[in-house]
C-alpha positions, 0 to 999 in steps of 0.5 A: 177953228185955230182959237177953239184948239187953243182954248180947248189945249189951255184946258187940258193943260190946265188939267194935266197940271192938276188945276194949281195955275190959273186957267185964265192964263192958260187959256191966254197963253200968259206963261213962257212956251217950253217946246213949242214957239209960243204958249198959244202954239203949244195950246194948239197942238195940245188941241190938234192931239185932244181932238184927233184921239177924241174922234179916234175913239169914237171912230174905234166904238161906234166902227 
């Protein structure tokens, strides 16, 4: 579960930097970490947080 968050924040930051860096090395976490401990942990919260306001809004919908 941890690695499917990681992957999942490479790719919204991957999109939030408007797909201009390698989404290889987002995902791998190939870049310095600018809040967090690591790349990788960055990813993961990014993750945490995509999911979490996912599943919000479709508790908000379908509720």
């Amino acid at each position: 579960m941890y690695s499917a968050a990681m992957y999942l924040g490479g790719i919204v930051r991957w999109l939030l930097k408007g797909c201009k860096s390698n989404l290889k090395d987002e995902i791998l976490g190939h870049f310095d970490a600018t809040w967090g401990r690591s790349y990788d942990f960055e990813n993961f919260i990014i993750g945490v947080v995509t999911v979490s306001v996912i599943l919000a809004l479709i508790l908000w919908i379908f509720l």
